[in-house]
C-alpha positions as CSV (number, residue, x, y, z in Angstrom):
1,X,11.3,35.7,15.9
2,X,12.8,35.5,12.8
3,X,12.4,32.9,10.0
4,X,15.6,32.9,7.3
5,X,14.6,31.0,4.3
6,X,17.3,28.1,4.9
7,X,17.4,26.6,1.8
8,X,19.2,30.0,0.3
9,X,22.6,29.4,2.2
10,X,22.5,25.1,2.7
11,X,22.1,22.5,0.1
12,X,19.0,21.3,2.3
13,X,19.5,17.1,0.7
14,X,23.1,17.3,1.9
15,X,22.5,19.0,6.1
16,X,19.4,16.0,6.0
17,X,21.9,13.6,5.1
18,X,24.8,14.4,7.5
19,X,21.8,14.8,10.2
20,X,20.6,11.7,9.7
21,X,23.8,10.1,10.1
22,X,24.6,11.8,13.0
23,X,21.4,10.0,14.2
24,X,22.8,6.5,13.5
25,X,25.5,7.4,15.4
26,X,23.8,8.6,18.3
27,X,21.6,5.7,18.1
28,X,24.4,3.2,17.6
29,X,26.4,4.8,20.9
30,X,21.9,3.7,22.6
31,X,22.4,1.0,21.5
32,X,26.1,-0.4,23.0
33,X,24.9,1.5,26.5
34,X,21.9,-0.4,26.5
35,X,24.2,-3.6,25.7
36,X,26.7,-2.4,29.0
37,X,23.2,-2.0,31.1
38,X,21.7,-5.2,30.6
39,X,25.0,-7.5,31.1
40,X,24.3,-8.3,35.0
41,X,28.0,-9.1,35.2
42,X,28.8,-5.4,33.7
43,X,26.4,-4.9,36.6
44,X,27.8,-6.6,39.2
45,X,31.6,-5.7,38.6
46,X,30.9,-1.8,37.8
47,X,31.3,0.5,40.4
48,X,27.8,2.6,40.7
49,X,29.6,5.9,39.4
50,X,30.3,3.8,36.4
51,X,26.8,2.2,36.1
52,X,25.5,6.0,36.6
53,X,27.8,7.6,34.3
54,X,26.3,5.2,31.2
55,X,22.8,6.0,32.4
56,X,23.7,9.9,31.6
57,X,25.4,9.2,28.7
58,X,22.4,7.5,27.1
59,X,20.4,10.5,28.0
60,X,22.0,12.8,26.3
61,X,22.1,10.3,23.2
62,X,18.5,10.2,23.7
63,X,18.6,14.0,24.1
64,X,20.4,14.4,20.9
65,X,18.3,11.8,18.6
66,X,15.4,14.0,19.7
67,X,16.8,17.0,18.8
68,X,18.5,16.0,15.4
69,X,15.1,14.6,14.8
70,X,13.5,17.9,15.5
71,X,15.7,19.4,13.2
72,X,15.7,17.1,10.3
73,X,11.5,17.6,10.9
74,X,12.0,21.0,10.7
75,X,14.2,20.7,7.0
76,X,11.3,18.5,5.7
């Protein structure tokens, strides 16, 4: 494996930055899911594809904050 030193071809302040919003974001889309999951009438009304589909999407906005996270750990 090979290591390039990043910092040579990124301003490394600015990529933390715009990963860190992206974060927010991701964590701001969590956060409306979660809102949709724990209305009981959202629950009652939604057909289960629906209710299912929001479940998956707030995986992969899990799945994302993880792996910006990694990354901005990694630019540290």
């Amino acid at each position: 494996m090979a290591i390039l030193p990043v910092a040579e071809f990124i301003d490394v302040a600015k990529e933390r930055a715009r990963l860190a919003k992206e974060v927010e974001k991701a964590r701001a889309e969590i956060a409306k899911v979660d809102a949709k999951l724990s209305n009981e009438a959202f629950l009652a009304k939604a057909p289960e594809d629906v209710v299912e589909e929001n479940r998956e999407r707030r995986a992969e906005f899990e799945a994302t904050v993880t792996r910006l996270g990694e990354m901005l750990a990694r630019l540290a």
